[in-house]
C-alpha positions in Angstrom: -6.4 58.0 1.4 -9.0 58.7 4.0 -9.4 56.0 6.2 -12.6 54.8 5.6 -11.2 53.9 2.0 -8.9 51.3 3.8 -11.7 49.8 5.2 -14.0 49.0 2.4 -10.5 48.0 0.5 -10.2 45.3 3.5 -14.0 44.1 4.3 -14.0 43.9 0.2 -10.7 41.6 0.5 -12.2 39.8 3.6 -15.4 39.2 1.7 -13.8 37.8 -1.5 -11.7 35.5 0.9 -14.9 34.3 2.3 -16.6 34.0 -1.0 -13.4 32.2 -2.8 -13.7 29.5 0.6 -17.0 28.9 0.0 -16.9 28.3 -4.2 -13.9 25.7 -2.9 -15.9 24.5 -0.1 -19.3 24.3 -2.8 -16.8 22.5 -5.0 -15.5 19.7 -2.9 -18.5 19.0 -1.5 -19.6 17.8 -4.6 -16.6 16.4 -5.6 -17.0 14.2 -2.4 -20.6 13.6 -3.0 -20.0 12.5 -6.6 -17.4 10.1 -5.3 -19.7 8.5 -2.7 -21.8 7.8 -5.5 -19.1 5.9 -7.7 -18.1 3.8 -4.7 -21.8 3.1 -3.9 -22.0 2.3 -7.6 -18.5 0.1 -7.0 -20.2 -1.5 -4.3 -23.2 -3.1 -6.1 -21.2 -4.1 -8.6 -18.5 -6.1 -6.3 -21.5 -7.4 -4.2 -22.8 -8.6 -7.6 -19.7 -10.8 -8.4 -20.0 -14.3 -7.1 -16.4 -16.2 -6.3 -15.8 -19.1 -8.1 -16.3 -22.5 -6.1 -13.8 -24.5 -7.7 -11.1 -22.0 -6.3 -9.9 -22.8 -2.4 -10.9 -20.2 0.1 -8.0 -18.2 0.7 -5.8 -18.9 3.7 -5.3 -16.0 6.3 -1.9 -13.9 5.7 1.1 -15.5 8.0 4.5 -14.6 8.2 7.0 -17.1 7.5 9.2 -15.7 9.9 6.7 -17.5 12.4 6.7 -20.8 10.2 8.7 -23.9 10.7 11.8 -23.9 7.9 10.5 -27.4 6.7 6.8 -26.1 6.3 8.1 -22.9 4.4 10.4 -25.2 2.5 7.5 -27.8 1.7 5.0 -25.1 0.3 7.3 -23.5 -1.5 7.8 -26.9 -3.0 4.5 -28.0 -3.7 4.1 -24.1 -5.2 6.4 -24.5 -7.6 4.9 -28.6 -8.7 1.4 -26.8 -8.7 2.9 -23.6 -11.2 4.9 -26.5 -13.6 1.9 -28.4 -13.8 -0.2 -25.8 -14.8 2.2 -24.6 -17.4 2.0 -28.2 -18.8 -1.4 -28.1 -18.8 -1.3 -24.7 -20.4 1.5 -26.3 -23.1 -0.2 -29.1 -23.9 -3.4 -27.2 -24.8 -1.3 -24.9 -26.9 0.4 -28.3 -28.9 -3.2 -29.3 -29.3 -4.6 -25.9 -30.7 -1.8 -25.8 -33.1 -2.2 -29.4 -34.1 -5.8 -28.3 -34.6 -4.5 -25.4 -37.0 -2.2 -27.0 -39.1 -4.8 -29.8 -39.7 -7.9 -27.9 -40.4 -10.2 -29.6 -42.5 -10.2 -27.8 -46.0 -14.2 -27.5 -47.3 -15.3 -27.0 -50.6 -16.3 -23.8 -51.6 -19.2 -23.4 -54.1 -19.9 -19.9 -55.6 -23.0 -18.9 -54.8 -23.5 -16.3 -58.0 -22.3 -18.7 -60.7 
């Protein structure tokens, strides 16, 4: 092979290296751009959502390693009143649907054809 045949065989390889980097450049790029969108899209829609005032405002993250044992001990407490009370409240709705079922009121269907 004469050796200007081994350099078109390389500045074609070089070329289709660039080429390939650019299509995969060109292709993220818009991959990047379309997710920019979503999040700005995510965005609205989270600004858009208002909190509910009857819930507390949430309490900054703190270790418990830098608690008093009593204080852990005591929330931990109160947690676990505040989850059984809710589940009572969440049973006694439940008895009352039920009760609300197996009583129904029957009505009296009339055809409306006949």
């Amino acid at each position: 092979m004469p050796w200007w045949s081994w350099i078109l065989l390389w500045a074609g390889l070089v070329l289709a290296l660039l080429g390939m980097l650019a299509w995969f450049g060109y292709a993220l790029f818009r991959k990047a751009v379309r997710t920019m969108e979503a999040l700005e899209g995510l965005a609205d829609q989270f600004a858009g959502l208002e909190l509910d005032p009857q819930l507390p405002p949430l309490r900054p993250f703190r270790p418990a390693v830098f608690e008093e044992t009593a204080d852990v001990r005591l929330a931990l407490e109160q947690g676990s009143a505040e989850r059984r009370h809710r589940r009572q409240l969440r049973w006694d709705r439940l008895v009352v649907r039920g009760k609300l079922m197996q009583h129904a009121p029957s009505t009296q269907r009339t055809d409306s054809h006949a």
